[in-house]
FIGU-202363 format. One record per atom (N, C-alpha, C): z, x, y; residue in three letters. Coordinates in steps of 0.001 Angstrom, whole numbers, plus 500000, padded with zeros to 6 digits. Atoms other than C-alpha are relative to their C-alpha. Layout:
BEGIN
ZXYAla;...
***
This chain:
BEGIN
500000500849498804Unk;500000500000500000Unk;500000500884501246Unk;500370498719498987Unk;498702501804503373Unk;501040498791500957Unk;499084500942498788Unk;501648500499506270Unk;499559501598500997Unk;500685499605499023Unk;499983501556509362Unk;501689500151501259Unk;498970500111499426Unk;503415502714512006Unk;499343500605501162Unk;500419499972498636Unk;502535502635515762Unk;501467500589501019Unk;498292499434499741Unk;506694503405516239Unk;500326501190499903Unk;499823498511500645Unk;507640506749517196Unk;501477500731499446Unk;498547500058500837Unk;511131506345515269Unk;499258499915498677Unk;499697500458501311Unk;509607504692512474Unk;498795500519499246Unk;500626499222500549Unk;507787507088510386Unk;498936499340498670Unk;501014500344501136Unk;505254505988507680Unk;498729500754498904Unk;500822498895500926Unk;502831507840505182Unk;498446500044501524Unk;501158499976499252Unk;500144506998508446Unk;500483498936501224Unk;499494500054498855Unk;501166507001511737Unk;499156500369500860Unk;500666499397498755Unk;499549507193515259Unk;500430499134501506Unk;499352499743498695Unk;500490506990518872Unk;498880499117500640Unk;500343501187499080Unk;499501504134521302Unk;499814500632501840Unk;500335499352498618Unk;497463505686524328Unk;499786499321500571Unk;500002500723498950Unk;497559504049527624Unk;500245498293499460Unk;498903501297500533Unk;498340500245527789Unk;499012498909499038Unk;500755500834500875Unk;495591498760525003Unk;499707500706499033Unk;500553499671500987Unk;494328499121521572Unk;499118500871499919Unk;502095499602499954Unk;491176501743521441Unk;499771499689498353Unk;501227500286501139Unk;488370501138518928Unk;500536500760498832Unk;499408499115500849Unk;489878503757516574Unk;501565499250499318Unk;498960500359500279Unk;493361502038516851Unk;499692498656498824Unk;500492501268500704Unk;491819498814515728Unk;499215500181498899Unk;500344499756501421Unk;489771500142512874Unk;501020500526499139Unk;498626500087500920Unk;493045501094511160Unk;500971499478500098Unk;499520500953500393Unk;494830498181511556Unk;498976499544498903Unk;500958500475501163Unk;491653496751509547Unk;500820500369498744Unk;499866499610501486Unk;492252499213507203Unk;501800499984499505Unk;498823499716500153Unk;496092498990506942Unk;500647498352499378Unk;499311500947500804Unk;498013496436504658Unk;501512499431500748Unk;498972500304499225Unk;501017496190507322Unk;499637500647501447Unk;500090499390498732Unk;501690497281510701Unk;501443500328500644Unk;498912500269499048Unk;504508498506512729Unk;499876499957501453Unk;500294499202498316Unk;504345498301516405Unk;501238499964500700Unk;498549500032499165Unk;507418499430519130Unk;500070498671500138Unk;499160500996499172Unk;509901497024520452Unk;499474499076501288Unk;500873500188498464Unk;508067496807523689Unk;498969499862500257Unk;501412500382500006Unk;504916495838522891Unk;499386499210500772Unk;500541501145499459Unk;502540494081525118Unk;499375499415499526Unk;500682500787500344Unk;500984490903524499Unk;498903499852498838Unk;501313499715500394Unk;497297491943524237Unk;500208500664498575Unk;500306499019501005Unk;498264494712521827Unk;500560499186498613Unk;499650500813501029Unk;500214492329519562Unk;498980499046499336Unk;500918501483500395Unk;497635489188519329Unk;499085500668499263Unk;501338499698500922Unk;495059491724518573Unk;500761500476498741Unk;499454499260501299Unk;497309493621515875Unk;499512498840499186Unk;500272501229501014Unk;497764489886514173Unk;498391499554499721Unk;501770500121500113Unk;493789489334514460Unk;499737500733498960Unk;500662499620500791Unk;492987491982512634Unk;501142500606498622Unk;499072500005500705Unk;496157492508510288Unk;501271498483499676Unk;499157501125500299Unk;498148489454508760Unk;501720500766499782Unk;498705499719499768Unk;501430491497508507Unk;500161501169500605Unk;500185499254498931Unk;502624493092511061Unk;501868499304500415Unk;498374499395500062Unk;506860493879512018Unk;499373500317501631Unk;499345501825500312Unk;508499492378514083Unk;498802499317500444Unk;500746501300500170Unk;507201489144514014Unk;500451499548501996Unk;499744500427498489Unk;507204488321518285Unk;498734498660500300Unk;500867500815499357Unk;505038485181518006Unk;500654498820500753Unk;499192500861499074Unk;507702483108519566Unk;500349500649501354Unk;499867499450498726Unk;508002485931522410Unk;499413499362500653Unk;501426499583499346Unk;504732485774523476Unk;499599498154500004Unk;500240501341499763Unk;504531481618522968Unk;500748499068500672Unk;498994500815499705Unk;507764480865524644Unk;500079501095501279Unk;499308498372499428Unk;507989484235527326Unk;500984499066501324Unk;498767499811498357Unk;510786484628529985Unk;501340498669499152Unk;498939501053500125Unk;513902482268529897Unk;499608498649500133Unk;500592501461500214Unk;512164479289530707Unk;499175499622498932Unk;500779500399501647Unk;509988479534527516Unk;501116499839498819Unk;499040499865501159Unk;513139480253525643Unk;500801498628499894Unk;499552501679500062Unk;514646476829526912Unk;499465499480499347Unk;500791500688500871Unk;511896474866525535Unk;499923500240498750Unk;499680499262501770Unk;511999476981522314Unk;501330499187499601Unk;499061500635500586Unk;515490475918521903Unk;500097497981500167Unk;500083501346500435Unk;514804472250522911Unk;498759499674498483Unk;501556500421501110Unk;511609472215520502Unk;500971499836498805Unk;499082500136501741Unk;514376473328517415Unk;501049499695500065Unk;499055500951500632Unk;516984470911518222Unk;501763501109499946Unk;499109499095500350Unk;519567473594518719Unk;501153499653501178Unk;498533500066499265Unk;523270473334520672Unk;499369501248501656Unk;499970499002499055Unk;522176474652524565Unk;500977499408501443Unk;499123500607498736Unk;523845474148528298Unk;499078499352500002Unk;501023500941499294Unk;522172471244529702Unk;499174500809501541Unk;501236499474500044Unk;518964472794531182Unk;498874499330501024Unk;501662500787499159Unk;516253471948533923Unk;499113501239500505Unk;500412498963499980Unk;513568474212534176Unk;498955499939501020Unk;501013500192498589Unk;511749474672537820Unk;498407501027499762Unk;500842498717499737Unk;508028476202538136Unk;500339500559500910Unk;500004499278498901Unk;508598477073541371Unk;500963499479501301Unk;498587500833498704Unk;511172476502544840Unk;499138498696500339Unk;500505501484498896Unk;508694473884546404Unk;499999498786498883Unk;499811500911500682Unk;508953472101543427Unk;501047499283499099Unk;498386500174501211Unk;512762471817542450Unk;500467498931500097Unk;499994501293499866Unk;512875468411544018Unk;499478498902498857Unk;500195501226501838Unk;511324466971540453Unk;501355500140499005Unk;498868500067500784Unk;514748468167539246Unk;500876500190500836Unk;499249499853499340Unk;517193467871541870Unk;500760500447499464Unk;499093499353500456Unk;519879470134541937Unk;501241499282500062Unk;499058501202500298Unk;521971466894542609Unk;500445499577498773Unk;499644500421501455Unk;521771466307539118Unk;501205500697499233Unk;498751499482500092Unk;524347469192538695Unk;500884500061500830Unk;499037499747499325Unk;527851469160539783Unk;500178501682500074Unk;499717498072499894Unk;528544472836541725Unk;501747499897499001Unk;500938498784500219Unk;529201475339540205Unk;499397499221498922Unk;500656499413501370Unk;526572475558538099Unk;498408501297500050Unk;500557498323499490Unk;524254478625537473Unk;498453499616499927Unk;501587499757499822Unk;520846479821538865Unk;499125500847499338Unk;500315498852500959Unk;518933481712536499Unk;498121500070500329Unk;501442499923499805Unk;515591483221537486Unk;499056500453498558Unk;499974499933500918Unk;512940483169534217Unk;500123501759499899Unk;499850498956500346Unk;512757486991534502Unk;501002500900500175Unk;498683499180499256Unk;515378489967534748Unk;501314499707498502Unk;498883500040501193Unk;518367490727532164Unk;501192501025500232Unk;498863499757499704Unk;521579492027532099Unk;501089499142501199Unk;499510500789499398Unk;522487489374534067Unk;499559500099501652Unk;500138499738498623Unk;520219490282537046Unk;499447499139500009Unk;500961501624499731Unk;518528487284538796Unk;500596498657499632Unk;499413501119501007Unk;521383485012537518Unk;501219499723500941Unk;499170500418498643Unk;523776483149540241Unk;500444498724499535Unk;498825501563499987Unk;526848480931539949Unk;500045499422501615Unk;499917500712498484Unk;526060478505543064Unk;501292499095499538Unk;499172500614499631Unk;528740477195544236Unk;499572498519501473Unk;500546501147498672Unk;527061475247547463Unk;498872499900499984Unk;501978500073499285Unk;524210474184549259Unk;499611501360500896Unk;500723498595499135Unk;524100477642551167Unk;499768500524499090Unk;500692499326501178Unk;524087479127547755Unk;498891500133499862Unk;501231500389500772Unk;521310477398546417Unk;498759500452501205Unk;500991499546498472Unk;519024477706549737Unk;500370501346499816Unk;500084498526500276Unk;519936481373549293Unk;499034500622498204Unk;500685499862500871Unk;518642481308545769Unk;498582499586499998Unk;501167500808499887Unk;515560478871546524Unk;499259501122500623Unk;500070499116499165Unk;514930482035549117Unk;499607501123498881Unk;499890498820501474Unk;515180484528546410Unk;498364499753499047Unk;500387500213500837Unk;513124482886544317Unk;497976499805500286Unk;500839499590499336Unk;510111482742546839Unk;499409501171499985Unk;499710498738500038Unk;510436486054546953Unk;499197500411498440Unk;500426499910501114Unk;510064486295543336Unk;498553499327499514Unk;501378500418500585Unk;507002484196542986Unk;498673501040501022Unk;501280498885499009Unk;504886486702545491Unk;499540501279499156Unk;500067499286500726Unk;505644488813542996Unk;499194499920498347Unk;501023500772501276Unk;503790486970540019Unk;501611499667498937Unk;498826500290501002Unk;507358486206538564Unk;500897499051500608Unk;499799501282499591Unk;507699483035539238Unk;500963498873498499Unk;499593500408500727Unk;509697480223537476Unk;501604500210500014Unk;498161500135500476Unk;513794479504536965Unk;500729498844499274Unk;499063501012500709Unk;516396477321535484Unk;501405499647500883Unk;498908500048499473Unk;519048475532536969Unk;501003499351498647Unk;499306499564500883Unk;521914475399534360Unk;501525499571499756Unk;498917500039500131Unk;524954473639533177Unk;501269501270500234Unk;499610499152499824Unk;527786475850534285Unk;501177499613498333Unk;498635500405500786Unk;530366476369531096Unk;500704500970499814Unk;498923498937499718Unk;533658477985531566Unk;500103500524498593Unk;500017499671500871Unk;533774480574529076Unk;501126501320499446Unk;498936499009499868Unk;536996482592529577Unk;499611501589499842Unk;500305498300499341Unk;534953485903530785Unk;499306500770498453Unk;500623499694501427Unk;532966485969526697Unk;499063499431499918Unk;501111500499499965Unk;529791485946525587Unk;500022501009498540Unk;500299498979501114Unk;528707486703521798Unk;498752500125499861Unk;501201499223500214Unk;525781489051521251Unk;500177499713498350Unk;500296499522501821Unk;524058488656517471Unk;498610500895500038Unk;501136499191499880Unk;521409491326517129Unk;499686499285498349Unk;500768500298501197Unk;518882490138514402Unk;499141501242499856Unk;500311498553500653Unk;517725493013512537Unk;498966499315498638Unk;500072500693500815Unk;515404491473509969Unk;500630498674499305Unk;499041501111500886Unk;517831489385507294Unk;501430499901500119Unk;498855499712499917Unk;520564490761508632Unk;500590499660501354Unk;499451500509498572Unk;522945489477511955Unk;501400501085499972Unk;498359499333499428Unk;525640491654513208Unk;500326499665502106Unk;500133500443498871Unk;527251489872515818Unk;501765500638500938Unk;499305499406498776Unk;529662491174519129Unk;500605499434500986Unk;499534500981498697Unk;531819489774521893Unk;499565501207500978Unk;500171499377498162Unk;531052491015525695Unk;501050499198500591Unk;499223500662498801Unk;533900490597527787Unk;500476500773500812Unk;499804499617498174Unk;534451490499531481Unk;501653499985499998Unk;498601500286499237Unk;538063491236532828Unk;500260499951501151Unk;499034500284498508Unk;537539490573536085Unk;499978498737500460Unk;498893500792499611Unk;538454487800538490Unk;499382498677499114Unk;500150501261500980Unk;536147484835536912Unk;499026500118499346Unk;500588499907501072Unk;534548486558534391Unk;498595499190499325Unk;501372500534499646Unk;530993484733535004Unk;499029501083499449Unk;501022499366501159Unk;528830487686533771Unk;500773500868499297Unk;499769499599501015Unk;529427488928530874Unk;498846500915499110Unk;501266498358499983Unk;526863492125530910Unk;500068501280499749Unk;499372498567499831Unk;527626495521529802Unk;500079500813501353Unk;500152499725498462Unk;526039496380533131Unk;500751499898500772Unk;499052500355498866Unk;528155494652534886Unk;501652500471499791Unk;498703499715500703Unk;531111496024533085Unk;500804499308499116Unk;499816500874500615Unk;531647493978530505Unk;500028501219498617Unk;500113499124501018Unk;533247495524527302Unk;500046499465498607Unk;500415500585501535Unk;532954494978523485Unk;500973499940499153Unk;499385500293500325Unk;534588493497521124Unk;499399499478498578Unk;500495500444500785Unk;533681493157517465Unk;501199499292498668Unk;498945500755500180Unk;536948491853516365Unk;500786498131499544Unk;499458501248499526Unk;537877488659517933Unk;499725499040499256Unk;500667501505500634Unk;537206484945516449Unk;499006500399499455Unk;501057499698500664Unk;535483485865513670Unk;499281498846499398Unk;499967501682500570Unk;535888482199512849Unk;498175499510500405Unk;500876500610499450Unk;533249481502515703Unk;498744500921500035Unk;500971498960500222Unk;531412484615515196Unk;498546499553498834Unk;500953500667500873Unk;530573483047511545Unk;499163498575500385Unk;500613500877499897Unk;529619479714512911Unk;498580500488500657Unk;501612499396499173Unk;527091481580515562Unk;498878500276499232Unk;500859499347501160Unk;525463483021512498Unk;499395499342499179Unk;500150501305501145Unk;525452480256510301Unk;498928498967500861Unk;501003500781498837Unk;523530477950513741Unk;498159501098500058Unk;500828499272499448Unk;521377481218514174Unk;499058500123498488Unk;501000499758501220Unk;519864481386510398Unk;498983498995500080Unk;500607501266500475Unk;517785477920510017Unk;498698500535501597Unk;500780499621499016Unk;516390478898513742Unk;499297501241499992Unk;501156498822500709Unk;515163482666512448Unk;498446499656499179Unk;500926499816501164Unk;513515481372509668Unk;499203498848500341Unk;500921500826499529Unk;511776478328511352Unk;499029500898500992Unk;500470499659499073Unk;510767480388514418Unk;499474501750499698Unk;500479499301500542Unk;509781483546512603Unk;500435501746500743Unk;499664498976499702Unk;512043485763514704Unk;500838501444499329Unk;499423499120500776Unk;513183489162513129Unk;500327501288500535Unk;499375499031499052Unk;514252491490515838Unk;499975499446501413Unk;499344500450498803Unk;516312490247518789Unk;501688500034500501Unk;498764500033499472Unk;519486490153520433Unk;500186498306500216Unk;500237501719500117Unk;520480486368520608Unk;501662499922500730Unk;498722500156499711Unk;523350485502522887Unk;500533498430500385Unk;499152501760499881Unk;526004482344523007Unk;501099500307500451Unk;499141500083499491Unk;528265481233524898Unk;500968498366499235Unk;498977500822500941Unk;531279478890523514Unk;501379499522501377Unk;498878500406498935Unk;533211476487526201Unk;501586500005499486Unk;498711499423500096Unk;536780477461526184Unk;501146498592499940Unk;499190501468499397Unk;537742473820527349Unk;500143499371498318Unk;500072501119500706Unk;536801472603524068Unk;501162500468497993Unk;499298499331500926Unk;539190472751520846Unk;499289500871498317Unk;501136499865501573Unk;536326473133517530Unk;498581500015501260Unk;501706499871499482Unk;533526474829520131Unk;498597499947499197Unk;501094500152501006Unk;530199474306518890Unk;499147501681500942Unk;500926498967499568Unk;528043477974519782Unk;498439499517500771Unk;501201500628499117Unk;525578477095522511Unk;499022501317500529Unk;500922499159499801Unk;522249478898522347Unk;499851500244501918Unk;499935499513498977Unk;521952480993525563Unk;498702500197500849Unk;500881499052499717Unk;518991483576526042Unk;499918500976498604Unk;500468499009501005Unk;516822485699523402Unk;499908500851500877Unk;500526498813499140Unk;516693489507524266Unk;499140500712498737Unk;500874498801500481Unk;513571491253522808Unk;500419501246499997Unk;499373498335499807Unk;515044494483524191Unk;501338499795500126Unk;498658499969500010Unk;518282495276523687Unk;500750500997500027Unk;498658499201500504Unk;521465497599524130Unk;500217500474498664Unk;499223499894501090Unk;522800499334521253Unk;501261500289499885Unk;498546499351499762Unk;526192500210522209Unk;500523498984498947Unk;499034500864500068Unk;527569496998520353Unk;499697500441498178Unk;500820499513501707Unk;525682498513516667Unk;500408501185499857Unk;499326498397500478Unk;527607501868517121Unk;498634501254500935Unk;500749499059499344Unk;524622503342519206Unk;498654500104499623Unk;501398500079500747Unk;521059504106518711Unk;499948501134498618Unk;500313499408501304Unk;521633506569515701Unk;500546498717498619Unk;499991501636500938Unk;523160503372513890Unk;498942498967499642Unk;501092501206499362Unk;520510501102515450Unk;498752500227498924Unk;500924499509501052Unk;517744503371513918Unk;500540499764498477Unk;499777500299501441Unk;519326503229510461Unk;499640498714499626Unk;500016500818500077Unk;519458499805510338Unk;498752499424500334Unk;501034500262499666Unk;515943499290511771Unk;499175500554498959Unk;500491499231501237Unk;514680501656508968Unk;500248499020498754Unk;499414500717501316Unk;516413499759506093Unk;498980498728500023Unk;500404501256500393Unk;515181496723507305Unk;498379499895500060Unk;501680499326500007Unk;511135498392507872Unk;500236499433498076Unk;499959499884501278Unk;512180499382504026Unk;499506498700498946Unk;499817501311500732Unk;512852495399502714Unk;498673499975500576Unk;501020500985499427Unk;510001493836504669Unk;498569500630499483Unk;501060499711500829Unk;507458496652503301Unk;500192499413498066Unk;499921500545501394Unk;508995495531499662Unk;499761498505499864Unk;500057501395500452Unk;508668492039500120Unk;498621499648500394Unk;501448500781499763Unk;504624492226501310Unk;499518499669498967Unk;
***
């Protein structure tokens, strides 16, 4: 079996390196000839659709990235499969947020622009100067071709947020928590620290919600984060945001990360 690796971690009997930002003619005659494919983490679009064109398997599987992209695709993703999220309204653009008044939420609740991560582009309004400060923002952002946001049930979450990295078949999942004053992001960035410990109770439920949605939606490398209202006594894990790219600090680091990315290369070439 010839597995064609485009990854310059992930080694293969036939390997080659991805020059400038598209496929050349060369690249694409050995996908043809190749019985799998690996391509990086960070793949664009183009280079993916064509991989699948001319190769039927092909690691990871990002056809829900690329059919759902940014946070506002990921909403709809999770309404499409029926899954536990905050209540959700998703704006194209500022001049048009009046089809979902922000009346509809009681302040606070949060502003989330579709692009940007670690919790950048992401605002607990509290008012109407807020929001007009975000609406502002967000202008801004569409000049830029990154257009699109969500306005966003706010749910108190006592300063936690659990990370599950999907690794193939496998979930290893993480708390992020904030200790400062109201613990609203919950970002390593932002200083937010880890915790693989805590409520393992709710850890397993996250896991147990997050399997049925893998294997419908054909995702097999992501970061997948939930949040769990604090108010409530038997929380139910409420789908958040998918991260394509991800941190490894919460997996022991990237010499862990790699192992575990290897292993699971390993299965997925045994099971073509």
């Amino acid at each position: 079996m010839k597995i064609l690796s485009f990854h310059l971690l992930l080694e293969t009997e036939w390997n080659r390196v991805l020059h400038g930002q598209e496929l050349s003619s060369e690249d694409i005659a050995a996908i043809q000839n190749a019985d799998g494919v690996i391509l990086p983490q960070g793949c664009k679009e183009s280079i993916y659709r064509t991989t699948c064109r001319y190769c039927s398997n092909v690691f990871p599987n990002y056809d829900a990235r690329f059919s759902h992209p940014g946070k506002t695709g990921q909403a709809l993703l999770f309404v499409e499969q029926g899954v536990a999220t905050p209540r959700t309204c998703i704006i194209e653009n500022a001049d048009h947020q009046l089809h979902c008044p922000s009346s509809s939420f009681t302040f606070p609740f949060v502003f989330k622009s579709a692009w940007g991560g670690e919790g950048e582009k992401v605002f607990l309004v509290h008012s109407e100067i807020d929001l007009k400060r975000c609406l502002e923002l967000a202008r801004g952002w569409e000049k830029e071709n990154l257009g699109g946001f969500l306005f966003q049930e706010y749910i108190p979450t006592g300063g936690r947020s659990l990370r599950v990295v999907v690794i193939g078949s496998s979930m290893h999942p993480y708390w992020r928590v904030q200790a400062g004053e109201d613990g609203f992001y919950t970002n390593l960035a932002k200083g937010a620290t880890i915790d693989t410990a805590s409520h393992p109770d709710l850890m397993a439920k996250a896991c147990r919600r997050l399997q049925p949605f893998c294997h419908d939606t054909g995702i097999n490398l992501a970061g997948f984060d939930f949040i769990f209202n604090e108010k409530d006594r038997d929380p139910e894990p409420l789908f958040l945001e998918i991260n394509y790219g991800f941190r490894t600090h919460g997996l022991g680091g990237p010499d862990s990360y790699l192992m575990l990315l290897e292993k699971t290369v390993r299965e997925w070439r045994e099971n073509l």
